[in-house]
BAGU-487299 format. One record per residue (C-alpha): x negated, y negated, z negated. Coordinates in steps of 0.25 Angstrom, whole numbers, plus 5000, padded with zeros to 4 digits. Each point is the difference from the previous one (the first is absolute). Layout:
N
XYZ/...
***
This chain:
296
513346524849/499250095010/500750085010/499850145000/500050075014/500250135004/499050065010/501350075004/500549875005/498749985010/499950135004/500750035015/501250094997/501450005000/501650055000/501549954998/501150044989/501650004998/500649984986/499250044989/500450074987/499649974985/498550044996/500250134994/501250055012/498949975010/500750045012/499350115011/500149915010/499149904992/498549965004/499549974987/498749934995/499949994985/498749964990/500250084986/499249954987/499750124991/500049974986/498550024998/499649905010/500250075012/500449965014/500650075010/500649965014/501050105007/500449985015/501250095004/500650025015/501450085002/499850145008/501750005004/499750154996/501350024993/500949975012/499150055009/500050144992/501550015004/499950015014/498650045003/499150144994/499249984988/498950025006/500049925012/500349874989/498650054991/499449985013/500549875002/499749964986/498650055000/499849925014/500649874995/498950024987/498950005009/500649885009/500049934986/498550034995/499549935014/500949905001/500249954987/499250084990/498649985006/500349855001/500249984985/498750104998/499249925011/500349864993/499750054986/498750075003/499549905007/500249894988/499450114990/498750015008/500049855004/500649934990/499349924989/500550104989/499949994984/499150104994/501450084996/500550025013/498650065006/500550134997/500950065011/500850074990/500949864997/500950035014/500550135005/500850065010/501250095002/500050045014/501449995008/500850144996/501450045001/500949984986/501449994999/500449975012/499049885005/498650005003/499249934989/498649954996/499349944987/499149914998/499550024984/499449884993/499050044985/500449874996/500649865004/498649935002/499850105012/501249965006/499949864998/498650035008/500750095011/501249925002/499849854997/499149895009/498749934995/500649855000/499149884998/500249914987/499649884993/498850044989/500849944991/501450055003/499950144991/499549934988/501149895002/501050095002/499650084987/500049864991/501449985004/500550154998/499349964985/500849904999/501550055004/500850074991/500650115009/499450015014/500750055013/499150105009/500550015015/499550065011/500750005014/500050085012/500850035011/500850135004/499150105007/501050035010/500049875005/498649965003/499550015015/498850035008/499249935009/501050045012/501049954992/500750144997/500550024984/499650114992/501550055000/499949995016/498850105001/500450104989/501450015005/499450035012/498850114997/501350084995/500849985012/499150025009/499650154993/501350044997/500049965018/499050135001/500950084995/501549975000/501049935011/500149895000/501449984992/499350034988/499049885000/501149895001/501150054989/499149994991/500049874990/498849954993/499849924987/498949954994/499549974985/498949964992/500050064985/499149934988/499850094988/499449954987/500250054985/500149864996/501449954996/499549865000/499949995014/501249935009/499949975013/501049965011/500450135006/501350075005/500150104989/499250024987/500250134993/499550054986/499650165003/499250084994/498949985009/500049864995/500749895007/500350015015/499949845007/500750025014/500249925011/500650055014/500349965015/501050025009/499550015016/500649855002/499549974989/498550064999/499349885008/500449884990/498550044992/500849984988/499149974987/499750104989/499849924987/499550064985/499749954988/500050024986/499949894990/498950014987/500349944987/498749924997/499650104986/498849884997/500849885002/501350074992/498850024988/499749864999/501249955002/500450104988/498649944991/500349865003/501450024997/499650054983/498949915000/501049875005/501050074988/498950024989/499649845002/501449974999/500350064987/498849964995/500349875004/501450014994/499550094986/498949854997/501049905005/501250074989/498950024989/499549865001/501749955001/500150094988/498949954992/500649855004/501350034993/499550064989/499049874997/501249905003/501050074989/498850014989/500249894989/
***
């Protein structure tokens, strides 16, 4: 099966985390990443980074906090905003693209703003063929490994789909440095600018990335599955001892072979036609038999 890889993954950012909640009592403390399927086809890619605003709002003005959190939005749109922008404009205008994705209307962006707590950006998708182009790599393949690999999907009954990647958390630049390392530290090093230094260290971290579909018939191997109204939440989360093990995100769904089940079903009443048929000449030619042998 081919691996699908986030650009999220190569892309030089990063934090760290400490004991993550369930999907839907996504802590405050959590830097989250999560890729939502809408119902209609849809595709959206949410990247979230805590703001502390909460506790900070305790001992420090209102005011002095907005501040901070408008700062820590800017740090965010050229650290991290612009990288993901950068990477996928430039595939748009380079890239070999399908008549369908020529259009520049397929990908959008939410700029980074302040919601909730955290600072947050989007990444919105028209469909999942523009995010297959966006976010997958061009590999090279036999000619005749497609058409192979149909032939046998032909012939399987019920067929298993799987795509792996890896937690996004995890992955490390050139310098070595995970994406959990840098993030954590773009929002210490703000909340630096404007609060002692006591207020940087105490607080704890968590990290989590959220898959969203309206399917049912997914599984996949994370932490917690949840039906919501939303549609059912896949998470998988990392403690900071726990966040460089590059732990792998599998999904897949299985599809009942309709063709193969149809055939199956024909040459099944075909198979039982024959044989009563076969049973209906062979008891009216035993029949006929008896009545001939008790004729005087």
């Amino acid at each position: 099966m081919k691996k699908v890889i986030f650009l999220l993954m190569i892309i030089t950012l990063s934090l760290t985390g400490f004991g993550c909640a369930k999907a839907q009592t996504l802590p405050l403390n959590s830097f989250y990443f999560e890729m939502r399927l809408g119902s209609e086809g849809q595709v959206s890619q949410t990247l979230a980074f805590p703001t502390f605003s909460v506790e900070l709002k305790e001992k420090y003005s209102e005011k002095l906090v907005e501040k901070y959190e408008q700062d820590l939005s800017s740090e965010i749109y050229n650290k991290v905003f612009s990288n993901f922008y950068l990477k996928y404009w430039l595939k748009f205008i380079n890239g070999e693209q399908k008549e369908s994705l020529q259009n520049s209307e397929t990908i959008s962006f939410t700029r980074p703003h302040v919601e909730e707590n955290r600072v947050l950006f989007s990444i919105n998708y028209k469909g999942m063929d523009a995010w297959r182009y966006y976010n997958t790599e061009r590999t090279e393949e036999p000619e005749t490994s497609e058409s192979d690999s149909k032939e046998s999907l032909k012939m399987n009954l019920i067929t298993k789909v799987e795509t792996t990647s890896y937690f996004p958390y995890s992955q490390t630049n050139s310098a070595g440095e995970t994406v959990a390392s840098i993030y954590r530290n773009i929002v210490n090093q703000t909340i630096k600018k404007y609060f002692p230094q006591e207020d940087c260290v105490k607080f704890n971290y968590c990290f989590e990335y959220r898959y969203t579909t309206p399917y049912e018939r997914i599984r996949s191997n994370a932490d917690v599955i949840e039906r919501t109204t939303e549609g059912v939440v896949h998470s998988w989360s990392a403690s900071p001892n726990k966040v460089e093990e590059n732990r792998e995100i599998k999904i897949w769904a299985r599809n009942i072979n309709a063709g193969m089940w149809y055939l199956i079903a024909l040459v099944s009443v075909i198979a039982l036609a024959i044989i009563v048929l076969i049973f209906y000449i062979f008891f009216k030619k035993f029949k006929n038999k008896n009545k001939n042998a008790i004729r005087p």
